[in-house]
ROTOR-996870 format. One record per residue (C-alpha): residue number from 1; residue in three letters; x, y, z. Coordinates in steps of 0.2 Angstrom, whole numbers. Layout:
residues N
<site k="NUM" r="ALA" xx="X" yy="Y" zz="Z"/>
...
END
This chain:
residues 317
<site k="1" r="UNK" xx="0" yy="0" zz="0"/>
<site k="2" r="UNK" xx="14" yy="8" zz="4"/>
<site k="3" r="UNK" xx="23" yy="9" zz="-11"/>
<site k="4" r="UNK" xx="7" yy="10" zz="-21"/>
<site k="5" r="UNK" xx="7" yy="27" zz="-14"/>
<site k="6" r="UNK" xx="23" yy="33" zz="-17"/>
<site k="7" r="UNK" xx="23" yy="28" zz="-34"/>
<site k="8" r="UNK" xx="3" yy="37" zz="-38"/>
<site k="9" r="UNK" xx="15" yy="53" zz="-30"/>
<site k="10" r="UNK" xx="30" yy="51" zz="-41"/>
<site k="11" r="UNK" xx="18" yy="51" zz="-55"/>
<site k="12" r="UNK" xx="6" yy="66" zz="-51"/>
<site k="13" r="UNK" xx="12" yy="80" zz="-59"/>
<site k="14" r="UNK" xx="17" yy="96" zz="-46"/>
<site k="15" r="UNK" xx="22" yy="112" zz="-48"/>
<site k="16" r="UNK" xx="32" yy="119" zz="-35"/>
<site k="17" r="UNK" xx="31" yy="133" zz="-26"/>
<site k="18" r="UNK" xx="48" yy="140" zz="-29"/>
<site k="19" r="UNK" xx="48" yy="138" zz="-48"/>
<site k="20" r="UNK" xx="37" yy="152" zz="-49"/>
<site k="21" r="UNK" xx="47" yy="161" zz="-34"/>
<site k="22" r="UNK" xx="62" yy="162" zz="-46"/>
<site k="23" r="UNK" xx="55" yy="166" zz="-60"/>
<site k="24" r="UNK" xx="48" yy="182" zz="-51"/>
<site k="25" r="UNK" xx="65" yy="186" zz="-44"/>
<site k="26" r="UNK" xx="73" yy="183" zz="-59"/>
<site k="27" r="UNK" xx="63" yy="196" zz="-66"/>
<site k="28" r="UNK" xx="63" yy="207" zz="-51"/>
<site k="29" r="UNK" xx="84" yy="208" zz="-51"/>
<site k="30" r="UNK" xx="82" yy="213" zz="-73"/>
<site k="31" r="UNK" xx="68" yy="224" zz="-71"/>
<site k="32" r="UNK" xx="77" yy="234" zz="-56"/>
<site k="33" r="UNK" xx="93" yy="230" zz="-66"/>
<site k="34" r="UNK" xx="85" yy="239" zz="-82"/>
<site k="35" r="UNK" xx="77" yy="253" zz="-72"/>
<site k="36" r="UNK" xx="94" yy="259" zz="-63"/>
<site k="37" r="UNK" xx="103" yy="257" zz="-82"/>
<site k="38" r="UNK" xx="93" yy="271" zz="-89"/>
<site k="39" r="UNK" xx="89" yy="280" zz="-75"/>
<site k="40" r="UNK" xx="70" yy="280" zz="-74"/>
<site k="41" r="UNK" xx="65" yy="284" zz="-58"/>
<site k="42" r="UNK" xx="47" yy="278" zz="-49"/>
<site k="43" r="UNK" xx="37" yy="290" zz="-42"/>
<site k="44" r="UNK" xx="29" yy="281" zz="-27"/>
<site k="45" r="UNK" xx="23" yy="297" zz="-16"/>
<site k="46" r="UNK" xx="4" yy="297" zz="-17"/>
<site k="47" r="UNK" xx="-9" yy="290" zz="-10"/>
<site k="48" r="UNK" xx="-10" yy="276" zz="-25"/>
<site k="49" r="UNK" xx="7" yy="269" zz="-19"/>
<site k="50" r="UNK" xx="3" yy="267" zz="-3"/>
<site k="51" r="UNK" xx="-12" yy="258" zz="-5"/>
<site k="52" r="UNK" xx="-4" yy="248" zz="-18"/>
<site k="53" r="UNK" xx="8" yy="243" zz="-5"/>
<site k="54" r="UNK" xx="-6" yy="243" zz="9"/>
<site k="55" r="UNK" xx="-13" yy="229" zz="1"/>
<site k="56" r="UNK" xx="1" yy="219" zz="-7"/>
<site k="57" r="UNK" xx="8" yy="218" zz="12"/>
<site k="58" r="UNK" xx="-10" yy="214" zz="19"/>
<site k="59" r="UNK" xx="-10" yy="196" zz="8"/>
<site k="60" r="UNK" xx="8" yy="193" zz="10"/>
<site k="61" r="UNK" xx="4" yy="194" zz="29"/>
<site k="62" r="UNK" xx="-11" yy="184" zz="27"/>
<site k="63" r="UNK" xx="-1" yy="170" zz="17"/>
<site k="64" r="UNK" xx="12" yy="169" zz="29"/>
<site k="65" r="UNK" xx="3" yy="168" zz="46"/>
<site k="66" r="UNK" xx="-6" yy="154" zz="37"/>
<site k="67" r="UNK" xx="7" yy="146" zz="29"/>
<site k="68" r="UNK" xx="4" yy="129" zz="40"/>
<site k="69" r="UNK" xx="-14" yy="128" zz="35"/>
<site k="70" r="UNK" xx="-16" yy="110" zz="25"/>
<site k="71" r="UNK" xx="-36" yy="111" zz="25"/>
<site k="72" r="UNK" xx="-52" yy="122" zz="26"/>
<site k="73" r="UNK" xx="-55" yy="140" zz="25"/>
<site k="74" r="UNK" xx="-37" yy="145" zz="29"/>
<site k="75" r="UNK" xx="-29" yy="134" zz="17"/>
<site k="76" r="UNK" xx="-41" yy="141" zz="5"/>
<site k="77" r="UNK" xx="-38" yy="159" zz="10"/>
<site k="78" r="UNK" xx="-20" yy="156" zz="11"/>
<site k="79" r="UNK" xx="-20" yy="149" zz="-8"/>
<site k="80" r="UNK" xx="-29" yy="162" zz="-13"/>
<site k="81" r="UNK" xx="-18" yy="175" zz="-7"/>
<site k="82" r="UNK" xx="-4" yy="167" zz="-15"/>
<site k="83" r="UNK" xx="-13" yy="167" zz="-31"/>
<site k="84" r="UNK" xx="-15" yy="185" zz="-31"/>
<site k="85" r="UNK" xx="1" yy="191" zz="-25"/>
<site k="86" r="UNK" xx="9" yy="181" zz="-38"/>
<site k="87" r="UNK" xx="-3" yy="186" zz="-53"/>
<site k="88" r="UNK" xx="1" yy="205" zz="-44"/>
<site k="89" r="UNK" xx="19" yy="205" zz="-46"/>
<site k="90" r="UNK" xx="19" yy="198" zz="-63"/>
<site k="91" r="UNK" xx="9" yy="213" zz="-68"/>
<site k="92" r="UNK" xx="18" yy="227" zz="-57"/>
<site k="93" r="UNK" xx="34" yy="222" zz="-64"/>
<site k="94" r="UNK" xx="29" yy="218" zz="-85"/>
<site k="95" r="UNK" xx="19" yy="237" zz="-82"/>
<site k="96" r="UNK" xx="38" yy="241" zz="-74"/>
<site k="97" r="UNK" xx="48" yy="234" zz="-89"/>
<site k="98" r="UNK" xx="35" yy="241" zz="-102"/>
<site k="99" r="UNK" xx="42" yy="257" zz="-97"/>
<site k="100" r="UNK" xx="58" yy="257" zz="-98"/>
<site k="101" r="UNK" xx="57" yy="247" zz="-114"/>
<site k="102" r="UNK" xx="47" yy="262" zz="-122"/>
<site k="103" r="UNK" xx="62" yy="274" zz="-116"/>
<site k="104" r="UNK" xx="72" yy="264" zz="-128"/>
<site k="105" r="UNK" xx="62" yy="262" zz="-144"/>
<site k="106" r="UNK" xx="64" yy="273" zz="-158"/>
<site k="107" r="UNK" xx="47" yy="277" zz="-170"/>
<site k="108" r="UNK" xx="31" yy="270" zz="-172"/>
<site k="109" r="UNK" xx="25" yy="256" zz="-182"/>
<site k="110" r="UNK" xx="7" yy="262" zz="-184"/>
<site k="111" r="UNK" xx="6" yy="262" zz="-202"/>
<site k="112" r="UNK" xx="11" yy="244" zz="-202"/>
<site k="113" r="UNK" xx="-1" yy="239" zz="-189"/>
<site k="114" r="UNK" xx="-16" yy="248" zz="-201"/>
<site k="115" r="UNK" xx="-9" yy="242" zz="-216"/>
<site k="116" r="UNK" xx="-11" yy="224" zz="-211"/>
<site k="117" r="UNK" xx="-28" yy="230" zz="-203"/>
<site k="118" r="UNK" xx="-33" yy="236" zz="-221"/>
<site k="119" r="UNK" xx="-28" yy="219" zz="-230"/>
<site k="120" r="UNK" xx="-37" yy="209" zz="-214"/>
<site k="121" r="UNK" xx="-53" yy="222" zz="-218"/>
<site k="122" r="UNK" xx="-54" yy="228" zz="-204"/>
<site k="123" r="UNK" xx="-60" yy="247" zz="-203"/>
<site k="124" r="UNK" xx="-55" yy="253" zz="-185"/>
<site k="125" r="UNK" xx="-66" yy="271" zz="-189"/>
<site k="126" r="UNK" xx="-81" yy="265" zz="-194"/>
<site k="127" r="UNK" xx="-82" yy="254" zz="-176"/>
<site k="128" r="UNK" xx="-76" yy="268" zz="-167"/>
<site k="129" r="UNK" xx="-90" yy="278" zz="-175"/>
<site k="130" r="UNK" xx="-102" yy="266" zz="-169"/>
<site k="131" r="UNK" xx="-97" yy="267" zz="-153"/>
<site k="132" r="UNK" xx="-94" yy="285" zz="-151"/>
<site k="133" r="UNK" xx="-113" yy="287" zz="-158"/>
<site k="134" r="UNK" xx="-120" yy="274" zz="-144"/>
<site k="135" r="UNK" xx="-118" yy="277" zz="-123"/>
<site k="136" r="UNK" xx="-123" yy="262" zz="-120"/>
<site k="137" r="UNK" xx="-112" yy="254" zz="-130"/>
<site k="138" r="UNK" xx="-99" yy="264" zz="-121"/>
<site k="139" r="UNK" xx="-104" yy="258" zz="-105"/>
<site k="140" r="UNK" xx="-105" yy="238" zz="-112"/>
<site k="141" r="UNK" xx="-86" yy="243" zz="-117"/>
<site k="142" r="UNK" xx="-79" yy="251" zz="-102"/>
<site k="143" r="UNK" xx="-86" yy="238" zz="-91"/>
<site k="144" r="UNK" xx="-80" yy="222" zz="-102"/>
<site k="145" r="UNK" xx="-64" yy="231" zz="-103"/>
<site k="146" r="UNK" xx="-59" yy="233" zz="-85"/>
<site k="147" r="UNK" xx="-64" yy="213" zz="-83"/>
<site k="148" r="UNK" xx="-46" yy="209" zz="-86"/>
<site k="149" r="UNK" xx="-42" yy="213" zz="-68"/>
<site k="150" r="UNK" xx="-59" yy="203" zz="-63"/>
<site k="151" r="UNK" xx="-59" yy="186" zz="-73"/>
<site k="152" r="UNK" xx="-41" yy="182" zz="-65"/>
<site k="153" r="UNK" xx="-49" yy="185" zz="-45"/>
<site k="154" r="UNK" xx="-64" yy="174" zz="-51"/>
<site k="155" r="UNK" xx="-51" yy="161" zz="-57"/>
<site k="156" r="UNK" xx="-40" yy="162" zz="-42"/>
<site k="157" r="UNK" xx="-56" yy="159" zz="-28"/>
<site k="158" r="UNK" xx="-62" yy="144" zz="-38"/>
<site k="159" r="UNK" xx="-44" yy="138" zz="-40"/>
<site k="160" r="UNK" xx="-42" yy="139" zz="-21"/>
<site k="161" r="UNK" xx="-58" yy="133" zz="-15"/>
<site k="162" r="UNK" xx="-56" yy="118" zz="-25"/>
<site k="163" r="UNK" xx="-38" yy="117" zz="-21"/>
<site k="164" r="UNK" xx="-31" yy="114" zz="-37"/>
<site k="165" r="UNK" xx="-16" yy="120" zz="-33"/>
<site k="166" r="UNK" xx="-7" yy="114" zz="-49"/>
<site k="167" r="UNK" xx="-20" yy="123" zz="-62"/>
<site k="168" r="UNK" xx="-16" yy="139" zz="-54"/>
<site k="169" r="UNK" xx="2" yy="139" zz="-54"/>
<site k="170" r="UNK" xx="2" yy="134" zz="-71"/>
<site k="171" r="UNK" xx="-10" yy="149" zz="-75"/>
<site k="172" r="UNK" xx="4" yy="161" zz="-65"/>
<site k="173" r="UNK" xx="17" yy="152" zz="-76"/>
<site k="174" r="UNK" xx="8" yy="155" zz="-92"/>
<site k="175" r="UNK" xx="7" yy="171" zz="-87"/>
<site k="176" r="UNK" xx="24" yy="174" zz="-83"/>
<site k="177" r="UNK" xx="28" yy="169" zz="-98"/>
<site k="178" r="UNK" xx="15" yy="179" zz="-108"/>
<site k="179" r="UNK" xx="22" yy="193" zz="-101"/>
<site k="180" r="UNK" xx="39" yy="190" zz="-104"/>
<site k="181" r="UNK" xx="37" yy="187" zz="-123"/>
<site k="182" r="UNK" xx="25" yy="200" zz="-124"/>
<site k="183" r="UNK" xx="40" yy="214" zz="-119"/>
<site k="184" r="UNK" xx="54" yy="205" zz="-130"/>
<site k="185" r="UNK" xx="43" yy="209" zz="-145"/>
<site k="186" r="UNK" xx="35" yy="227" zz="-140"/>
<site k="187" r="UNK" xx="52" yy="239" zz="-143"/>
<site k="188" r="UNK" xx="51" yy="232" zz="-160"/>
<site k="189" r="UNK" xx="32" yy="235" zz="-163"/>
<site k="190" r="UNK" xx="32" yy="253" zz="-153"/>
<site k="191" r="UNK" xx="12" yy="261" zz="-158"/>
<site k="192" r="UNK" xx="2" yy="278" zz="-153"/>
<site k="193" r="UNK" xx="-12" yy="267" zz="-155"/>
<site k="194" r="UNK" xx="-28" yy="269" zz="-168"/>
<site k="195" r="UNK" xx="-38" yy="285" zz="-159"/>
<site k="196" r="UNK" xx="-20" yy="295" zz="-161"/>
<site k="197" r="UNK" xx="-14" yy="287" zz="-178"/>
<site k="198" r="UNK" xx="-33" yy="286" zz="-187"/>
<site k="199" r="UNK" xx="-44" yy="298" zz="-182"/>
<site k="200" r="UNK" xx="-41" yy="318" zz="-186"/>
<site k="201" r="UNK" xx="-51" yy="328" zz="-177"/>
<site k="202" r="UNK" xx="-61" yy="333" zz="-161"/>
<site k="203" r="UNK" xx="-64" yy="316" zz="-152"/>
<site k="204" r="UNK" xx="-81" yy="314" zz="-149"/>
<site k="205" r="UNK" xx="-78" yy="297" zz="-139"/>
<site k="206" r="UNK" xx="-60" yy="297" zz="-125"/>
<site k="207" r="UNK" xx="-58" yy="277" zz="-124"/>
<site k="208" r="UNK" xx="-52" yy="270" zz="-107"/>
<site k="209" r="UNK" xx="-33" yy="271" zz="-115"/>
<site k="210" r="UNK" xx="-35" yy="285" zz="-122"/>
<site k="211" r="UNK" xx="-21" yy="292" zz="-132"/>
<site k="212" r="UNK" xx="-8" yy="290" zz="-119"/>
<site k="213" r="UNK" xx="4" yy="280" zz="-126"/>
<site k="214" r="UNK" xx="7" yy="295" zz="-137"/>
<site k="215" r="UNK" xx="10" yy="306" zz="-127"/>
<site k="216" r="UNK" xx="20" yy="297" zz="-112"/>
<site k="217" r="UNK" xx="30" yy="286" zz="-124"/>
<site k="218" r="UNK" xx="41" yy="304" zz="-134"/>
<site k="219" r="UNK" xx="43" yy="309" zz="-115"/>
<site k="220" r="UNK" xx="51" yy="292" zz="-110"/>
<site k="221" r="UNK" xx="62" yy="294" zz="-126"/>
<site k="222" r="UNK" xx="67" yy="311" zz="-121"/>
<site k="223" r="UNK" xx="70" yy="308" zz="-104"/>
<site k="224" r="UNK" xx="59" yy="317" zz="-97"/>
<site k="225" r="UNK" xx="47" yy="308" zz="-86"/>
<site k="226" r="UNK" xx="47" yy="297" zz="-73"/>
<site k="227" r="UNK" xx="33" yy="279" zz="-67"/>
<site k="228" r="UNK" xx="19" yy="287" zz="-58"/>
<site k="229" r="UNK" xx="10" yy="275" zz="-47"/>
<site k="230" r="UNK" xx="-5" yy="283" zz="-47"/>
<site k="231" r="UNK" xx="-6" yy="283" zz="-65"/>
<site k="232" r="UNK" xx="0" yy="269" zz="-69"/>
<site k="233" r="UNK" xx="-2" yy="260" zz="-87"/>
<site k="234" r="UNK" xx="4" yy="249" zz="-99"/>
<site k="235" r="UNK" xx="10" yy="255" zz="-114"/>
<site k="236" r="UNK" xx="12" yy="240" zz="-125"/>
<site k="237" r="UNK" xx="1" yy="243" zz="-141"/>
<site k="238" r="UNK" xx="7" yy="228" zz="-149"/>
<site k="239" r="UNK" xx="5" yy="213" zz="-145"/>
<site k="240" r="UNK" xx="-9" yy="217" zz="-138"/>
<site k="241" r="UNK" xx="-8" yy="213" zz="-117"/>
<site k="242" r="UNK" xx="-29" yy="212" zz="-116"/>
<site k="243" r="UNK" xx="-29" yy="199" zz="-129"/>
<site k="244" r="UNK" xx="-15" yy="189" zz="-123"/>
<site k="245" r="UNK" xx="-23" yy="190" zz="-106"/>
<site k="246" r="UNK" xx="-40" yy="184" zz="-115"/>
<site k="247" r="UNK" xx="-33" yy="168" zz="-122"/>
<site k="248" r="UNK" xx="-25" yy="164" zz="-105"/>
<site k="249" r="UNK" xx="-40" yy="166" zz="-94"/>
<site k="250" r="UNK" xx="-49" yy="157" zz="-108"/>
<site k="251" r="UNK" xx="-37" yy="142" zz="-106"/>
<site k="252" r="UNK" xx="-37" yy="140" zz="-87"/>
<site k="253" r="UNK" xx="-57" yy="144" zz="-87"/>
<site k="254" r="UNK" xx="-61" yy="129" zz="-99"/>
<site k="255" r="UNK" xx="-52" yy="117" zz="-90"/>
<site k="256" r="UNK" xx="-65" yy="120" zz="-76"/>
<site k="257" r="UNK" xx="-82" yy="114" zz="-83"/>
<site k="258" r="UNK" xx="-93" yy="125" zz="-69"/>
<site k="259" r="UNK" xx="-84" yy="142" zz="-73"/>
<site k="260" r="UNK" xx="-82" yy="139" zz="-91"/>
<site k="261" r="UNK" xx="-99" yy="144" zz="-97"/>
<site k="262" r="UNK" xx="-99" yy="160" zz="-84"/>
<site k="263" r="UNK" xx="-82" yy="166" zz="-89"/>
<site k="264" r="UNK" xx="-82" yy="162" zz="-107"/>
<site k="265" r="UNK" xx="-94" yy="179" zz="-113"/>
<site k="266" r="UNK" xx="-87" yy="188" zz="-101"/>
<site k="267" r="UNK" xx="-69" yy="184" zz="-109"/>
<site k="268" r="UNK" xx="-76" yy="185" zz="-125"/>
<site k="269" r="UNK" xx="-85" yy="203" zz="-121"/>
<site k="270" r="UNK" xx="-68" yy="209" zz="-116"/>
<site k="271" r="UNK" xx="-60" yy="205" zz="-133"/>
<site k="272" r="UNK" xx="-73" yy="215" zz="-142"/>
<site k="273" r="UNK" xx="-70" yy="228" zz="-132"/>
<site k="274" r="UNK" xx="-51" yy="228" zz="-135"/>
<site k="275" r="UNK" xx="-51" yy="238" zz="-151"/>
<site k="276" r="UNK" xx="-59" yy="252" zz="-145"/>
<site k="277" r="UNK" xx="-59" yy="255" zz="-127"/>
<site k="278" r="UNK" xx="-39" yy="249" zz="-130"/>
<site k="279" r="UNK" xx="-36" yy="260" zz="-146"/>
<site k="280" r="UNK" xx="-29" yy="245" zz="-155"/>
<site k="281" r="UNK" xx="-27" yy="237" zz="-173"/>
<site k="282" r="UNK" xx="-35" yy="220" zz="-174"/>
<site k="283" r="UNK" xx="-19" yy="216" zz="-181"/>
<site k="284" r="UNK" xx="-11" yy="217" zz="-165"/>
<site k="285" r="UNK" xx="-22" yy="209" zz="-158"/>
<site k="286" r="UNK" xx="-20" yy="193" zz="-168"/>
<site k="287" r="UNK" xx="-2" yy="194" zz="-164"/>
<site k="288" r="UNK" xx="-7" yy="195" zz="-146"/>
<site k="289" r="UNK" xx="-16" yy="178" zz="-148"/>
<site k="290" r="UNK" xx="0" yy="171" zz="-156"/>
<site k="291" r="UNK" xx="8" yy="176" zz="-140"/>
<site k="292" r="UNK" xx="-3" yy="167" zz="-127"/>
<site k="293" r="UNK" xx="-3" yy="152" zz="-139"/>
<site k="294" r="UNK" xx="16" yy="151" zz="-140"/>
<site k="295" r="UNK" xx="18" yy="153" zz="-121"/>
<site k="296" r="UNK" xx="6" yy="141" zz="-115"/>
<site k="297" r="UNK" xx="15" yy="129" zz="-128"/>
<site k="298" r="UNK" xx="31" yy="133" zz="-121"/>
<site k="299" r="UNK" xx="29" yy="133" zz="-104"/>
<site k="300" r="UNK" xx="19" yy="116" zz="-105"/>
<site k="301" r="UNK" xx="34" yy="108" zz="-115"/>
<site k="302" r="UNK" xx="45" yy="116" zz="-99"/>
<site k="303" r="UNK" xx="34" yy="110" zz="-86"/>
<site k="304" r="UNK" xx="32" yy="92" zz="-94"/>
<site k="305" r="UNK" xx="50" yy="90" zz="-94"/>
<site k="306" r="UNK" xx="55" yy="99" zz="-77"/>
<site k="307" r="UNK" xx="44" yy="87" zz="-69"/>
<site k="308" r="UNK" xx="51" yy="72" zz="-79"/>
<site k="309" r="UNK" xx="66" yy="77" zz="-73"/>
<site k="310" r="UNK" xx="60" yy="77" zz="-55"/>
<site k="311" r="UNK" xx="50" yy="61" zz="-55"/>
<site k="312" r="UNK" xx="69" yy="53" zz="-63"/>
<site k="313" r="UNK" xx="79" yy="59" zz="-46"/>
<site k="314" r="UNK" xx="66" yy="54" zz="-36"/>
<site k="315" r="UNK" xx="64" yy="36" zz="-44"/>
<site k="316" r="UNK" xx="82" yy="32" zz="-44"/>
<site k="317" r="UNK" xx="88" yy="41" zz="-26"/>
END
């Protein structure tokens, strides 16, 4: 019985805790690394800041004073916590890295993005025109927009109050992983985004992202502006971030058949939002789907031979 046992636990596939741990850290010491090289400097004296803090310190308090928990609500809390502390510093530091990326880009590559856009047939106006024409259409957008902070919450409690401990770490993975391919591509693909680049003109319709990456992007160039906290955004146009985050919650949601069909339209409603409330070009949204697609690939060829590797040691110690 005994031996039956170990053997069912060599061969269950597990994701440690500390392979995520690295990975942030790694990317801690090269975003810091990369921030001190060019001399951008983070302005962290607001209100914004400290509540950003407030509440990163709050779970990673909570996670560690139930770091023994095995079972019940606390392990469930504890779990959850750990989740979104995670999936928070994967963001904090890719928004970080976006930054100082832009500061070193050179021009913009929107006539590319809209050329393909044109070829794809895809006219960004005349859907911009529909919305700007339509307040409740506005609304529908803004709210399906800002899911991309929800969905992952959503995903995290279920995670946790199942206990599925291995789904959620390979969600953070993919993620981490998203991210980082995301940011190797974006100085090569540097964008104002469609509102700026398309449409000439009093604006009749300001989308949540408004024309920011315009503005904020010539002013990392030039040196001249520092990482607000409390206005923190990313910049990347393309690949598009929303999207790759869409096919990523997509993923993890379908392979839990009680959220899939309450998370799928909501997933599905933030896409369609991306192009205006995101100002981008469908075509970089395609190539944000390409992204998720090649992470979740990559990181489950890693994982299926890092835990190979692991189950080996521990057959043959």
């Amino acid at each position: 019985m005994d031996t039956h046992i170990l053997r069912s636990s060599l061969l269950r596939p597990t994701i440690p805790g500390h392979w995520l741990a690295n990975a942030l850290g790694a990317s801690l010491i090269v975003v810091m690394g990369l921030l001190i090289h060019i001399h951008l400097l983070i302005d962290a004296d607001n209100r914004a800041s400290v509540a950003l803090a407030g509440s990163a310190l709050f779970l990673a308090t909570v996670r560690w004073r139930l770091r023994d928990a095995t079972a019940g609500p606390a392990r469930r809390v504890r779990d959850f916590c750990e989740y979104v502390i995670s999936f928070m510093a994967i963001s904090m530091l890719g928004v970080l890295a976006s930054y100082a990326l832009a500061s070193t880009t050179h021009g913009f590559v929107d006539d590319m993005l809209e050329g393909w856009d044109r070829r794809l047939g895809f006219d960004w106006v005349a859907l911009y025109r529909l919305v700007a024409g339509s307040r409740g259409l506005q609304l529908l957008g803004q709210g399906a927009y800002e899911t991309i902070y929800v969905t992952p919450a959503i995903l995290f409690f279920a995670m946790a109050w199942q206990g599925q401990s291995e789904k959620a770490r390979r969600f953070l993975l993919n993620y981490w992983a998203a991210v980082v391919l995301t940011l190797l591509i974006f100085p090569m693909m540097p964008a104002r985004g469609a509102l700026e680049f398309l449409w000439h003109g009093p604006v009749p319709y300001m989308p949540t992202s408004g024309q920011w990456q315009g503005l904020i992007i010539p002013e990392l160039r030039a040196g001249t502006a520092n990482i607000d906290l409390s206005a923190l955004r990313g910049l990347v146009c393309a690949p598009s971030f929303h999207t790759v985050s869409a096919v990523l919650y997509l993923h993890a949601a379908w392979q839990m058949p009680r959220l899939r069909w309450l998370l799928t339209p909501v997933i599905v409603a933030m896409v369609m939002a991306t192009p205006i409330e995101g100002v981008h070009y469908l075509s970089d949204m395609v190539l944000g789907a390409i992204v998720a697609i090649i992470a979740i690939m990559a990181m489950r060829a890693w994982l299926n031979r890092a835990q190979g590797a692991v189950r080996a040691r521990l057959v043959t110690a």
